[in-house]
Structure formats: C-alpha cells, structure tokens
C-alpha positions as CSV (number, residue, x, y, z in Angstrom):
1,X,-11.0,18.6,19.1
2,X,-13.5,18.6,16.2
3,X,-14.5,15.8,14.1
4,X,-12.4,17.1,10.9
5,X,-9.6,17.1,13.2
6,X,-10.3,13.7,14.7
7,X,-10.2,12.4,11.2
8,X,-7.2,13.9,10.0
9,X,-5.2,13.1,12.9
10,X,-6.1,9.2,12.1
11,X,-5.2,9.3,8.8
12,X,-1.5,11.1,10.0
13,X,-1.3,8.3,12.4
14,X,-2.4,5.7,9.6
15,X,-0.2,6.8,7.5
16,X,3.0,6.6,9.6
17,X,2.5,4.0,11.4
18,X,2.3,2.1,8.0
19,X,5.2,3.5,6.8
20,X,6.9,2.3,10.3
21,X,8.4,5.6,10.4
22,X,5.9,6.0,13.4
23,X,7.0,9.3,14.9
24,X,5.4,9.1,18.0
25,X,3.8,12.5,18.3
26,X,0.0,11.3,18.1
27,X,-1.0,7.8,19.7
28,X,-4.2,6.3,20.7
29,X,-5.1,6.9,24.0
30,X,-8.6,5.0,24.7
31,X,-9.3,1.7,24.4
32,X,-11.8,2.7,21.2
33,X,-8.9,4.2,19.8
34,X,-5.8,1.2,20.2
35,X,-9.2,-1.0,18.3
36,X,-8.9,1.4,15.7
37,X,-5.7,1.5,15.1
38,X,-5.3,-2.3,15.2
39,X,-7.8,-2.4,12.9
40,X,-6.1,0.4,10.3
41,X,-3.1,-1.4,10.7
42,X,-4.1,-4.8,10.0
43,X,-6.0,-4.1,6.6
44,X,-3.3,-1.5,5.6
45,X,-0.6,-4.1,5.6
46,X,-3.0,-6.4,3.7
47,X,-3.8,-4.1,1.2
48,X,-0.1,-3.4,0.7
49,X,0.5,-7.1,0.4
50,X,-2.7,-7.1,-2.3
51,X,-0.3,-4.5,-4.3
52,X,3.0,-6.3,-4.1
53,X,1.6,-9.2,-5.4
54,X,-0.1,-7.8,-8.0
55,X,3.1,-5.8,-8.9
56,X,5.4,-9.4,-8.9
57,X,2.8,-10.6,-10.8
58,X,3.3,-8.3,-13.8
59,X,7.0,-8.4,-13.4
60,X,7.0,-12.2,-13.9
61,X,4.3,-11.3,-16.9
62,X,6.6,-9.3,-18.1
63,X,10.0,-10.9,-17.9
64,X,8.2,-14.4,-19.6
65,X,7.3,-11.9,-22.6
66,X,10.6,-10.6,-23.2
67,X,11.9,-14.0,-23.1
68,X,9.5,-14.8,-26.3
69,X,9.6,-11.7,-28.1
70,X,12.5,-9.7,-30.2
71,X,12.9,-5.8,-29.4
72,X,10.4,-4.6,-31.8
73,X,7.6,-6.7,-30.2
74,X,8.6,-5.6,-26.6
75,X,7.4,-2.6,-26.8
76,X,4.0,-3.2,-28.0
77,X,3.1,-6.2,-25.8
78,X,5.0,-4.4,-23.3
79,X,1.9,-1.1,-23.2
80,X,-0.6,-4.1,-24.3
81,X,0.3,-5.4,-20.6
82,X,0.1,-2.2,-18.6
C-alpha cells in the first residue's frame, strides 16, 4: 500500500470513527497504528468540544443582545457579532 494511500485511509478512518458511524471496514491492525488512532480520536473529540463551546458561546451572545435591543437593532449587532 503506498504512502498516499496510507494517508487517506487514516483520514477515512478519522473521520468515521469521529462521527461514531464507525463502519468497520478499515481498523488498525499494529500496535503503531491502535497509538494512532487513540491519538486521532482523543484530539478530534477535543477539538469538537473547542467548537461547541465556542458555538454556545455566541448563542448566549446572542440571545443577551436580543434581550436589549428592538428589531431594527438586531440585525446590525446581530452581523456585528458574526
């Protein structure tokens, strides 16, 4: 198996496994390979965690600004946020 193969059979992996749809087909077979993939997997579910806070932050952002603001202002502060 070639290197370009190598690597896009790890990022196939990557990506279902972090999706947990985790289909089964490709797995790692070496011990190199299971440190790998618990490596992948353990900063891929903390950069998804990163995100979702990030995202809840700007949703309480947002909700505390429409709370303080009348339609016309929405909008504007609303894009000013983003």
């Amino acid at each position: 198996m070639t290197n370009s193969r190598k690597a896009v059979t790890v990022i196939y992996f990557s990506f279902t496994s972090l999706s947990t749809v985790g289909f089964g087909d490709y797995y790692p077979q070496t011990d190199e390979e299971r440190l790998l993939a618990a490596v992948i997997l353990l900063f891929g579910n903390m950069i998804f965690s990163l995100v979702m806070e990030l995202f809840l932050e700007i949703l309480n952002e947002w909700k505390e600004l429409e709370n303080d603001l009348d339609e016309g202002d929405q909008l504007s502060k609303f894009f000013g946020l983003i």
